[in-house]
N, C-alpha and C positions, 0 to 999 in steps of 0.2 A: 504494500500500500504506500505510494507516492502522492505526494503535491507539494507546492510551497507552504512553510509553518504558514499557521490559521488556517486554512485551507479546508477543514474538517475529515482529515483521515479518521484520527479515533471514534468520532461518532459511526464514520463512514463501516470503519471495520467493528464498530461495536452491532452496527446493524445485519452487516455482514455474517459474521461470527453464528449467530444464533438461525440461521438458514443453511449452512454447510451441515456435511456428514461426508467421514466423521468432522468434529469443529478443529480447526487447527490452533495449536499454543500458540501464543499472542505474544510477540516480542516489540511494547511501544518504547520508543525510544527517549521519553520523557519518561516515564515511568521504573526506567531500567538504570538511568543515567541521571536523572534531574537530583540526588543528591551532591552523586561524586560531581557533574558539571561544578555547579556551584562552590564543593570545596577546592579545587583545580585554577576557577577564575580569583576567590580569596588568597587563596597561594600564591598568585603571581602577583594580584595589585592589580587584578582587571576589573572592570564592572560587574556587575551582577547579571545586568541587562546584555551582556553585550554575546547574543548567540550567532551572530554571523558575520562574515569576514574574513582575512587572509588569516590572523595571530588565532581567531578559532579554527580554521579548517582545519590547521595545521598540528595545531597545539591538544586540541580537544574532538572536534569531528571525526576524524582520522579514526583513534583511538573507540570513538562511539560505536562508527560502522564496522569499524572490524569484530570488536567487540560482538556484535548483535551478529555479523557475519557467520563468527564461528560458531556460535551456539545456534544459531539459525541451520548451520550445516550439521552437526553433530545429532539435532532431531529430528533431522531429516535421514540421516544417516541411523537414526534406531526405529526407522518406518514412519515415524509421525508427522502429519504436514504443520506446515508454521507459516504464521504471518508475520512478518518483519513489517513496523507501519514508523516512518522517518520519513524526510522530505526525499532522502537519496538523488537529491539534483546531479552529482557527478556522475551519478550508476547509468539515470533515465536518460541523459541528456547526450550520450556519447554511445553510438552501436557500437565498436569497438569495447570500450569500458564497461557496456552492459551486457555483451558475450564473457568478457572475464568476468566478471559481478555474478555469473548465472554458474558459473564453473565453480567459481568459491563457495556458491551457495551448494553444491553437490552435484549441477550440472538440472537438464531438462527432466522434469515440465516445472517453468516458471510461469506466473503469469503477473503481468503490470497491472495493478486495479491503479490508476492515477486519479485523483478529487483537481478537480479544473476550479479555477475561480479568478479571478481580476483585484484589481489596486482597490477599487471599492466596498468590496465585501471581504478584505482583507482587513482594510482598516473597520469596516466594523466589527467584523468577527474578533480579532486582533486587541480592540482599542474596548470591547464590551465584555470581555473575559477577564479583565482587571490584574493580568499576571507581571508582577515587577520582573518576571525577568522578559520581556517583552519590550522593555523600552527602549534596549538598542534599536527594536526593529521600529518602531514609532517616534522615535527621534530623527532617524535616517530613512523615512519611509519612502519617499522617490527613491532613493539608490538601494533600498532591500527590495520593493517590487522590481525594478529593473536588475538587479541580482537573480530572483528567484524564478522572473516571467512568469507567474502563475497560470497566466489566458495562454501559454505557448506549448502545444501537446508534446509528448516527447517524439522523437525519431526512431524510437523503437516499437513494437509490437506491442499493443496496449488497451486495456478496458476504460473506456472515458468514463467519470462521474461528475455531471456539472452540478459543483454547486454554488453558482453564483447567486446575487441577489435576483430573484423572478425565476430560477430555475424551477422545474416541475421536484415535487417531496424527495427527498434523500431514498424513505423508505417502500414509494413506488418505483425509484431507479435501481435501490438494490434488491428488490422482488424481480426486477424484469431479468437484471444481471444473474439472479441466483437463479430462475427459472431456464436460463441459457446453459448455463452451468459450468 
């Protein structure tokens, strides 16, 4: 599960989740990481706020994805499917990178469920969920939407989920997704 942060993957895979069989272990990357991030940017003298950018891709990202990478592979690897749900902008955004991304993860069947949305339902999503650590991205909002393209599908093979403001419900798109299969 891919899109740019706010974007609504976790809703997206929480709706998801409860329509598979069997349900795949859920690997969110907030959820897995949102402590150690935060001790990691106090260690250095960073922001709190600050989740995106070169000093995090490099310093923290890296470490996240690989992180969810291997455990993503290792339960695949004892038969059980998994959902890895992170923005994964370098994986989606690169065929190349996302042929290797697809090997690390244990190799085919992969499949892209990406959450679509725009600069507008970003910042409301984004700016009405109240999370301090959010304010990098709401301080630098032009240059994180043009960082992240949220409206820009990936180049790879992919399940689109719009959910912009006026899009059709989350949980008629992922009934129709899950009835596809």
């Amino acid at each position: 599960m891919a899109g740019a942060p706010g974007a609504g993957k976790s809703t997206v895979a929480g709706l998801l989740l409860g329509r598979l069989d069997p349900v795949p272990a859920l690997l969110d990357k907030d959820t897995l990481f949102s402590g150690f991030v935060a001790e990691v940017l106090a260690a250095h003298g960073r922001s709190y706020g600050e989740r995106e950018g070169d000093w995090y891709d490099g310093h923290v990202k890296a470490h996240e994805y690989g992180g969810m990478t291997a455990a993503a592979a290792q339960i695949r690897a004892a038969g059980c499917p998994v959902m890895p749900v992170a923005p994964f902008t370098g994986q989606i955004r690169d065929p190349g990178r996302w042929r290797e991304w697809v090997g690390e993860l244990g190799g085919d069947p992969v499949r892209l469920v990406w959450v679509a949305s725009d600069g507008a339902t970003l910042r409301a999503r984004i700016g009405g969920r109240g999370r301090s650590r959010d304010t990098g991205k709401l301080d630098g909002f032009d240059a994180f939407v043009a960082r992240v393209r949220p409206d820009r599908p990936p180049p790879v093979e992919h399940i689109a989920i719009d959910n912009r403001l006026g899009a059709a419900p989350l949980s008629d798109q992922v009934a129709a997704l899950a009835d596809v299969g």
